[in-house]
VOMIKOL-798665 format. One line per field, with one value per residue (C-alpha): residue number from 1; residue in three letters; x, y, z. Coordinates in steps of 0.25 Angstrom, whole numbers. Example, Ala and Ser with C-alpha at 12.3 -4.5 7.8 and 13.67 -1.06 7.14 Angstrom:
2
pos = (1/2)
code = (ALA/SER)
px = (49/55)
py = (-18/-4)
pz = (31/29)
***
This chain:
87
pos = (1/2/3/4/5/6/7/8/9/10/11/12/13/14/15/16/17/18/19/20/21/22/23/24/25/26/27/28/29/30/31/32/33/34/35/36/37/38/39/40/41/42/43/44/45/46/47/48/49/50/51/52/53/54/55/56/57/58/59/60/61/62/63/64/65/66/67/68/69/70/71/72/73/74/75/76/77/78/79/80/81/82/83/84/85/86/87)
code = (UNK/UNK/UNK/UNK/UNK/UNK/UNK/UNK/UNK/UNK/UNK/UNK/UNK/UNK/UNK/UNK/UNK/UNK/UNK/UNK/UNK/UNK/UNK/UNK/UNK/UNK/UNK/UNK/UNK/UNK/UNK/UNK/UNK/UNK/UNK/UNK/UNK/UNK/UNK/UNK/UNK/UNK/UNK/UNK/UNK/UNK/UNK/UNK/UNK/UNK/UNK/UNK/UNK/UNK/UNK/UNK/UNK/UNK/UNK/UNK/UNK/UNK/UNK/UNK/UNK/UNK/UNK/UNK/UNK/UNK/UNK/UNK/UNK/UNK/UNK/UNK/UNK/UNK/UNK/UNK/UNK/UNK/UNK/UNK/UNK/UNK/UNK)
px = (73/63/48/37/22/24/34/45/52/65/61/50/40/27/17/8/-3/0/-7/4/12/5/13/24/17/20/8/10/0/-12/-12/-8/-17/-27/-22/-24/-38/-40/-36/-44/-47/-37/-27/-28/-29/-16/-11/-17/-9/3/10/7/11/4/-8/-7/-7/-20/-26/-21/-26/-41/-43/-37/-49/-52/-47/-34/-35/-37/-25/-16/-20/-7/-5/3/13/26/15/18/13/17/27/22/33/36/30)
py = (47/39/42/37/40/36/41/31/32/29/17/11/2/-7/4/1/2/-10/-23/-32/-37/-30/-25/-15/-13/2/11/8/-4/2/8/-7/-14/-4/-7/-23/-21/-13/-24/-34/-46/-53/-44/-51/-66/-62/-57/-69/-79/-73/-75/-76/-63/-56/-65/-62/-46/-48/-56/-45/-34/-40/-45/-32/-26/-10/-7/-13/-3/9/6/5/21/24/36/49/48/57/69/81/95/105/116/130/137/150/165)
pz = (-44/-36/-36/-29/-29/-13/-3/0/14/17/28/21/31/32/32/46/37/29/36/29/15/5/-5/2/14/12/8/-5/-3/-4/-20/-22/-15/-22/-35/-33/-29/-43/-51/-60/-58/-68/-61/-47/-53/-58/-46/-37/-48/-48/-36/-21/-16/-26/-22/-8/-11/-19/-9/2/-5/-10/5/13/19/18/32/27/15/22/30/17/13/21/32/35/42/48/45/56/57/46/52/48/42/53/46)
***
């Protein structure tokens, strides 16, 4: 059995939202993006040492500006008006 805390489509895309390569351009970039932002300072050396992707994912995160964030929240989409059941 698969579980998910997020729905997973069939078809999978870019999300819009996402201004580029973040993590996996889904709406999933947000919580993670968040999460770097929460960690120490011994935790980022270690990421900006590691290797150069994760260097640039820190470097992205840190330097995204709060426009970009908001973006990132994620939308609604394929929402349509609730059909009363008939009396």
């Amino acid at each position: 059995m698969l579980a998910s805390p997020i729905i997973l489509y069939d078809y999978p895309a870019i999300a819009p939202e996402s201004a580029g390569d973040l993590f996996d351009a889904t709406e999933i970039d947000e919580i993670l993006s968040l999460r770097i932002l929460t960690l120490t300072e011994e935790e980022k050396r270690e990421m900006r040492e590691s290797d150069d992707r994760t260097r640039e994912l820190l470097q992205r995160t840190e330097s995204m500006p709060d426009e970009q964030f908001i973006k990132l929240h994620g939308v609604l989409r394929g929402l349509g008006p609730i059909k009363e059941e008939p009396k």
